[in-house]
C-alpha positions as CSV (number, residue, x, y, z in Angstrom):
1,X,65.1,116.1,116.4
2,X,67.0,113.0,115.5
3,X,68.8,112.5,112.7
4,X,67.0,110.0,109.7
5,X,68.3,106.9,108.2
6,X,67.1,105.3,105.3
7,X,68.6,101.5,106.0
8,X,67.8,100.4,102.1
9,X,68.1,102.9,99.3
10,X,68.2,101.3,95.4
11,X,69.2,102.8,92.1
12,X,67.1,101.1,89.6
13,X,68.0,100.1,86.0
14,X,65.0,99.3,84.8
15,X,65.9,100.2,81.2
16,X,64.9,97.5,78.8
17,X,69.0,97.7,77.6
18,X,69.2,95.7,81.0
19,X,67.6,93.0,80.5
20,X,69.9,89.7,80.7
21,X,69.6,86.7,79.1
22,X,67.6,84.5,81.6
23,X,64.7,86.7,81.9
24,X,62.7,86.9,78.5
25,X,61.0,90.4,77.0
26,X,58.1,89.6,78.3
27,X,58.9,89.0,82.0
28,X,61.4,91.8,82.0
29,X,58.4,94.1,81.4
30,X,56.1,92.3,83.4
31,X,58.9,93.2,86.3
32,X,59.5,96.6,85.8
33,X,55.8,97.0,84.9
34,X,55.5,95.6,88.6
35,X,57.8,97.3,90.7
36,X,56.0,100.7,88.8
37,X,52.8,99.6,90.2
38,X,54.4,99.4,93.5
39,X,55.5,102.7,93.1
40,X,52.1,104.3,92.1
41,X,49.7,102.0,95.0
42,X,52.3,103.2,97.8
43,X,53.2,107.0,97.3
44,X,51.2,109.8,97.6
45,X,49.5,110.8,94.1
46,X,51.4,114.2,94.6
47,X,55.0,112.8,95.2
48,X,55.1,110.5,92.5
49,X,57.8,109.8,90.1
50,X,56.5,110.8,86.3
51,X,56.6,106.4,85.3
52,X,59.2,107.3,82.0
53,X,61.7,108.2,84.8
54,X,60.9,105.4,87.5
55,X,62.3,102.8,84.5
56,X,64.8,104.4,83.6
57,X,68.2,104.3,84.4
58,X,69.3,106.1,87.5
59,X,72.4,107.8,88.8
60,X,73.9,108.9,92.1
61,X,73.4,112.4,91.2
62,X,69.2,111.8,90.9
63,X,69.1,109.8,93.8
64,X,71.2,111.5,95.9
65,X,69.0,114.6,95.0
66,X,66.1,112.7,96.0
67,X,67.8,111.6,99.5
68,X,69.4,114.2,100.3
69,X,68.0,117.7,99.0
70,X,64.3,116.6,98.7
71,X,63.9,115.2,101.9
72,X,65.1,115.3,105.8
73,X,66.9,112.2,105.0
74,X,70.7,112.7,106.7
75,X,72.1,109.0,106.1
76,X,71.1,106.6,103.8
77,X,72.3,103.0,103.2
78,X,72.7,102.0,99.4
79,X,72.5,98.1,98.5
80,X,73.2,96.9,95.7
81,X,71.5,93.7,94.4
82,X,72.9,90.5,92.9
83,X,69.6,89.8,90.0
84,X,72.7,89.7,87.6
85,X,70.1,86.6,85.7
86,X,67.5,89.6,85.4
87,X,69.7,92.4,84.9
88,X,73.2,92.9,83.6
89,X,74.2,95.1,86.2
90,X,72.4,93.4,88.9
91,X,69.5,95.5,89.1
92,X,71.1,98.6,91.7
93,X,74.3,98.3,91.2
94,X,76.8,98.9,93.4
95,X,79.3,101.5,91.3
96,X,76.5,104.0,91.5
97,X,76.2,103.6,95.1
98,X,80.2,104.3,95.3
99,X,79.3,107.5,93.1
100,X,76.6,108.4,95.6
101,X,79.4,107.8,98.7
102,X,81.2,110.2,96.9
103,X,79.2,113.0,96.3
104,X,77.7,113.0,99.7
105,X,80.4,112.1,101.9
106,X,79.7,110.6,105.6
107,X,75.9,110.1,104.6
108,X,76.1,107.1,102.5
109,X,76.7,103.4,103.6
110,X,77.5,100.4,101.1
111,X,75.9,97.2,101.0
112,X,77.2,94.6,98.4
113,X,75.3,92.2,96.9
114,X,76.6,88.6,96.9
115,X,75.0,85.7,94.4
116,X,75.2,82.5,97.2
117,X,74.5,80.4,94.3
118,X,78.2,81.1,93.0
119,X,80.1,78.7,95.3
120,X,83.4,80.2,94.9
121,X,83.3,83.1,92.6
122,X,80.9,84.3,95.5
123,X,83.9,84.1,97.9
124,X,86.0,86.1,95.3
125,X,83.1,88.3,95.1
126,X,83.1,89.5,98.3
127,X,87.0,89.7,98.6
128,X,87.0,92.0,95.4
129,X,84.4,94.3,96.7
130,X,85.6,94.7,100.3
131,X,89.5,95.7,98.5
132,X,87.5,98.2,95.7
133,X,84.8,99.7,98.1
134,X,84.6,100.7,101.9
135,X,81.8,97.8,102.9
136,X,79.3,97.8,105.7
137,X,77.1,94.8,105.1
138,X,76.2,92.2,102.9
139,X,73.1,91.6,100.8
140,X,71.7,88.1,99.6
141,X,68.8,87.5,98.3
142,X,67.0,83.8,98.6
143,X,66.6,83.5,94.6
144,X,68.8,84.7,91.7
145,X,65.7,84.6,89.0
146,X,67.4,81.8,87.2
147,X,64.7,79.0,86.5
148,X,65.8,75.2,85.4
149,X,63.6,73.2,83.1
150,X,61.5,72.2,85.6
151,X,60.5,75.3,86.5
152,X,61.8,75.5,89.9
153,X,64.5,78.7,90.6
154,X,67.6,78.9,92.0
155,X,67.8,79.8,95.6
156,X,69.6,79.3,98.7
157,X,68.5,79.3,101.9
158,X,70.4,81.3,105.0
159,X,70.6,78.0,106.8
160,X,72.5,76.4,104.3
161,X,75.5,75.3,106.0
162,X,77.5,74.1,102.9
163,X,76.7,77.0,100.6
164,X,75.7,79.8,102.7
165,X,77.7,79.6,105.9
166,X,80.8,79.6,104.1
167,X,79.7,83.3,103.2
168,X,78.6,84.2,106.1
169,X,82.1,83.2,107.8
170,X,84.0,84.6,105.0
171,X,82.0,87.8,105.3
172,X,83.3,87.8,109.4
173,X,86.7,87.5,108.5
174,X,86.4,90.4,106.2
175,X,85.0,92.2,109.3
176,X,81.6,92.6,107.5
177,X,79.2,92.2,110.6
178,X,76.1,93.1,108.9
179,X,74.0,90.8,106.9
180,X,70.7,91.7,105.0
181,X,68.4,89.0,103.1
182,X,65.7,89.7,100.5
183,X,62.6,88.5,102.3
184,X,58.5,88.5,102.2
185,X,58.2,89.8,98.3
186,X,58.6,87.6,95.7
187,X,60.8,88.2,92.1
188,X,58.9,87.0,88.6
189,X,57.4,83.8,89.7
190,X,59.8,81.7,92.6
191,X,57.5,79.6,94.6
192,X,57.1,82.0,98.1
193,X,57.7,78.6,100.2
194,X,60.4,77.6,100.9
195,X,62.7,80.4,99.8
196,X,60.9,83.9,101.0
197,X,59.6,82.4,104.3
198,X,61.9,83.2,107.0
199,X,62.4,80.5,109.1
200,X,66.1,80.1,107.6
201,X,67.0,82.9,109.0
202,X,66.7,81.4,112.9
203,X,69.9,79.0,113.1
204,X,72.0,81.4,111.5
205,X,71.6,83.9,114.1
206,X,72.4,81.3,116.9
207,X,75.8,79.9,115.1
208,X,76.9,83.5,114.2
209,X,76.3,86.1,117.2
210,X,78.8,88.3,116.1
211,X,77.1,89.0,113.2
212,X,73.9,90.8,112.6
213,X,70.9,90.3,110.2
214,X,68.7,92.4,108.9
215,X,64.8,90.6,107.5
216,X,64.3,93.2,104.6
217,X,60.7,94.1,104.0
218,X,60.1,92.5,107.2
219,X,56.1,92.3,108.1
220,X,55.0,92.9,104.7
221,X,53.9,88.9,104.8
222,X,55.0,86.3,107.8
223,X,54.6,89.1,110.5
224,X,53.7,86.8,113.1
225,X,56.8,84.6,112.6
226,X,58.8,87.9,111.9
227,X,57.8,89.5,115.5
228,X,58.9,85.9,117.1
229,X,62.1,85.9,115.3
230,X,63.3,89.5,116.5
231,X,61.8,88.4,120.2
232,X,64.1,85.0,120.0
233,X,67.4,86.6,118.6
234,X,68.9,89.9,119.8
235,X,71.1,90.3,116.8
236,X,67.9,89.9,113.9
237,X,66.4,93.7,112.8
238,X,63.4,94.2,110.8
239,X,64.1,96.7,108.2
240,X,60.9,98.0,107.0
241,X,61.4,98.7,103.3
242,X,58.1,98.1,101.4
243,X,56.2,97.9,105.1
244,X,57.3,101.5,105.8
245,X,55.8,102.7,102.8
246,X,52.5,101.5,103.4
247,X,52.2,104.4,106.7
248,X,51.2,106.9,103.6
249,X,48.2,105.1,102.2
250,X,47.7,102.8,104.2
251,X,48.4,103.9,108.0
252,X,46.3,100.8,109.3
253,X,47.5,98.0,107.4
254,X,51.2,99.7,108.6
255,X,49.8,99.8,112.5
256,X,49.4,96.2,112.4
257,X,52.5,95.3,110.9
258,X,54.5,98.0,113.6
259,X,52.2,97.0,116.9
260,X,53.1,93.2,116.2
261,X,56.8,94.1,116.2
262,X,56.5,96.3,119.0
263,X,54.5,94.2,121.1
264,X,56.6,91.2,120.4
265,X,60.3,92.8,120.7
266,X,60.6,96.8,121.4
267,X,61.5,99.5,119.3
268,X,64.8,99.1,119.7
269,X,66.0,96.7,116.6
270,X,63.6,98.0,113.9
271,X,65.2,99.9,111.1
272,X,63.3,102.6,108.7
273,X,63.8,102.3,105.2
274,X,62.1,103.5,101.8
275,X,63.9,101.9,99.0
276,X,64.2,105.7,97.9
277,X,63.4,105.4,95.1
278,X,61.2,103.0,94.8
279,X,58.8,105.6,97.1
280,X,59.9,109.5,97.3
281,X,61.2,109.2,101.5
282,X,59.6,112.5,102.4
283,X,56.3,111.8,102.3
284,X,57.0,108.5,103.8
285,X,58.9,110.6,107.0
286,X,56.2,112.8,107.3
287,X,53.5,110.4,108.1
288,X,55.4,108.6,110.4
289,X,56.6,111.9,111.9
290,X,52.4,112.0,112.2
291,X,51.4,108.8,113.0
292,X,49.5,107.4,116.0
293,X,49.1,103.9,117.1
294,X,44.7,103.4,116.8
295,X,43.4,103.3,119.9
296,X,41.1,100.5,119.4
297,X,44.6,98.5,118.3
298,X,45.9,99.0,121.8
299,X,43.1,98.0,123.4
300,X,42.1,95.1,121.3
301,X,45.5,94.0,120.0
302,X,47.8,95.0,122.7
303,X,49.7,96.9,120.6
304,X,52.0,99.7,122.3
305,X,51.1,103.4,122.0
306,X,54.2,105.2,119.3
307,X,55.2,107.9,121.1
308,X,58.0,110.5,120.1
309,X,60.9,108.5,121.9
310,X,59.5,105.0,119.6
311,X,59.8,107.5,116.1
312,X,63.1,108.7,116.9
313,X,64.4,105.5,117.4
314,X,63.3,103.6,114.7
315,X,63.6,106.7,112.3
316,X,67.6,106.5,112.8
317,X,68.8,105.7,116.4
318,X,68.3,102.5,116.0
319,X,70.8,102.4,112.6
320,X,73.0,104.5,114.4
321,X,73.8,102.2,117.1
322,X,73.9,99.6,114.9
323,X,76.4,101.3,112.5
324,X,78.7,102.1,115.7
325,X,77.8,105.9,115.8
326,X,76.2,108.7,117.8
327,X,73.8,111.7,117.5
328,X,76.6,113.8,118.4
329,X,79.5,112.2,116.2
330,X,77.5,112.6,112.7
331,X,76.0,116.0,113.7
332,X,79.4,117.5,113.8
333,X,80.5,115.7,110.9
334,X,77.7,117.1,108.7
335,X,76.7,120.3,110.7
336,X,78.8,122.5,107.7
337,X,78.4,119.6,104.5
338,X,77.1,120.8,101.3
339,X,73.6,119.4,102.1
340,X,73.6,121.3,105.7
341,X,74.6,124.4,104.2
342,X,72.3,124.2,101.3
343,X,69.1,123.3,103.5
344,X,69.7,126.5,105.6
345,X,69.6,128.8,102.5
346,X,67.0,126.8,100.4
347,X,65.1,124.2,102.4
348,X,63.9,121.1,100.4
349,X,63.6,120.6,96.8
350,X,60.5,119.7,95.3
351,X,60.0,115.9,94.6
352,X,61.6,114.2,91.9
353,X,63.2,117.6,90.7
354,X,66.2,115.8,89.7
355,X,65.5,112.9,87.3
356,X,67.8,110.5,85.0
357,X,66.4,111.1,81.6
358,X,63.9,108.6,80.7
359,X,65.0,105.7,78.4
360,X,63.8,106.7,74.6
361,X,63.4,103.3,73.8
362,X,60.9,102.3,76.0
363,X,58.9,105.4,75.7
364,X,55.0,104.4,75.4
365,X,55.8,101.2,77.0
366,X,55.8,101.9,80.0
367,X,51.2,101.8,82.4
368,X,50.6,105.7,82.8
């Protein structure tokens, strides 16, 4: 069995002691009371996180539990985000995914978040990170959450080539080569066109080959234009964060969203990813480990049958050759880690057996 890598793994803050000064009381509950909703419609009722928790503040010591000890997950990629108008520490920040490198060494990857609305701080942003952290990729997001008087936020599109390409070259000169954008799920209340569409993302990938770039929560909305994209551009991956989740609760609404990807482009560039822990990853694993393409899908649709060689693949082969490494490299590496050796004698931990300890100040606050 090959190994599994989660391509987008968060820390939430989601205490209310986060909140920054752009978003208001009532839309930073309205967010968190969201993403715990997204939580609780996607998991499995018996694998989910007890909702005090889920908004609380985590660490790399719960999270890594979750990844590492509670599930078959081997490597896991950590990104930060850069909501620093939401929250004060951007949302995931990126010191807890260092702690999380740390603790589980050779099964963590960084991604740092980068604000493309800060012009030049954004350059120094990137410097300062890529000196302080070892780096693999970048993440932007098309929206900060700041809104102007008119009501209109903040954004910047990936085809921007006075304010984004500067990035994106600055970010190959740092010998960054992997790019991820925020797509398909809209923050608080940004309009969805033009800035979560994804047709930015096509002249990008034509003036920068070298690079690569990831459509985060790709399918989830666009999937048609999503599956032409990866068919046009050999250097775009759909990472399925948010999509992937769906294969628990909703396997048909996930078949659709695979098939059209399959059908359109191969296996070969699609990434799996939880958000762990926005969802628990195990049970997530598990029914894709299980799933079957419908039959009446293949033969209506035209989507491609998912057999074993199609799992593996997108479950971590296809991170691992994107990340520059092999089966056989990263098995020796961890073969005799502390998470190898501890699965041997114990096996997995229950879910959510290590938790942050809930925030007391936004106890009773929080949908049951």
């Amino acid at each position: 069995m090959s190994l599994v890598v989660d391509a987008v793994a968060h820390a939430y803050n989601l205490a209310p002691g986060n909140r920054a000064p752009a978003a208001t009381a009532d839309e930073f509950a309205a967010f968190r009371t969201a993403l715990l909703g997204m939580h609780q419609a996607w998991s499995d009722p018996a694998a989910a996180c007890p909702p005090q928790a889920f908004v609380s503040t985590w660490d790399a010591e719960s999270l890594g539990a979750t990844l590492f000890l509670q599930s078959d997950t081997d490597i896991a990629v950590y990104h930060d985000t850069a909501l620093t108008p939401v929250f004060k520490d951007g949302g995931s920040p990126l010191a807890v995914g260092a702690r999380l490198a740390e603790l589980y060494p050779g099964r963590v990857l960084l991604y740092a978040g980068v604000d493309a609305t800060a012009g030049a701080r954004a350059l120094e942003h990137m410097d300062r990170v890529v000196d302080d952290y070892e780096i693999t990729g970048f993440k932007f997001y098309p929206v900060t959450g700041t809104y102007g008087p008119d009501g209109v936020a903040e954004g910047v599109l990936l085809n921007d080539v006075h304010r984004m390409y500067p990035l994106l070259e600055h970010a190959r000169e740092l010998g960054v080569r992997h790019i991820a954008i925020h797509k398909s799920v809209p923050f608080r209340r940004e309009s969805v066109d033009p800035y979560l569409n994804i047709n930015d993302v096509d002249a990008p990938a034509v003036a920068f080959p070298d690079l690569t770039f990831e459509v985060v929560h790709a399918g989830f909305a666009f999937l048609e234009e999503t599956a032409f994209l990866l068919a046009r551009h050999p250097n775009v991956y759909a990472t399925l964060e948010i999509s992937m989740n769906l294969v628990v609760r909703y396997p048909r609404r996930f078949a659709r969203i695979l098939g059209a990807l399959l059908a359109a482009a191969g296996p070969d560039r699609i990434l799996h990813a939880t958000g762990c822990m926005l969802t628990h990853p195990q049970p997530v694993i598990e029914a894709f480990r299980a799933f079957e393409m419908p039959q009446d899908l293949v033969e209506e649709e035209g989507f491609p049958p998912v057999d074993h060689a199609v799992k593996e693949a997108i479950l971590g082969g296809n991170a691992l050759r994107l990340y520059g490494l092999t089966d056989a490299a990263v098995f020796s590496h961890l073969a005799d880690d502390h998470v190898s050796r501890w699965r041997a004698e114990h096996g997995r931990n229950a879910p959510w057996s290590r938790l942050p300890q809930p925030d007391v100040a936004a106890v009773g606050s929080v949908p049951q």
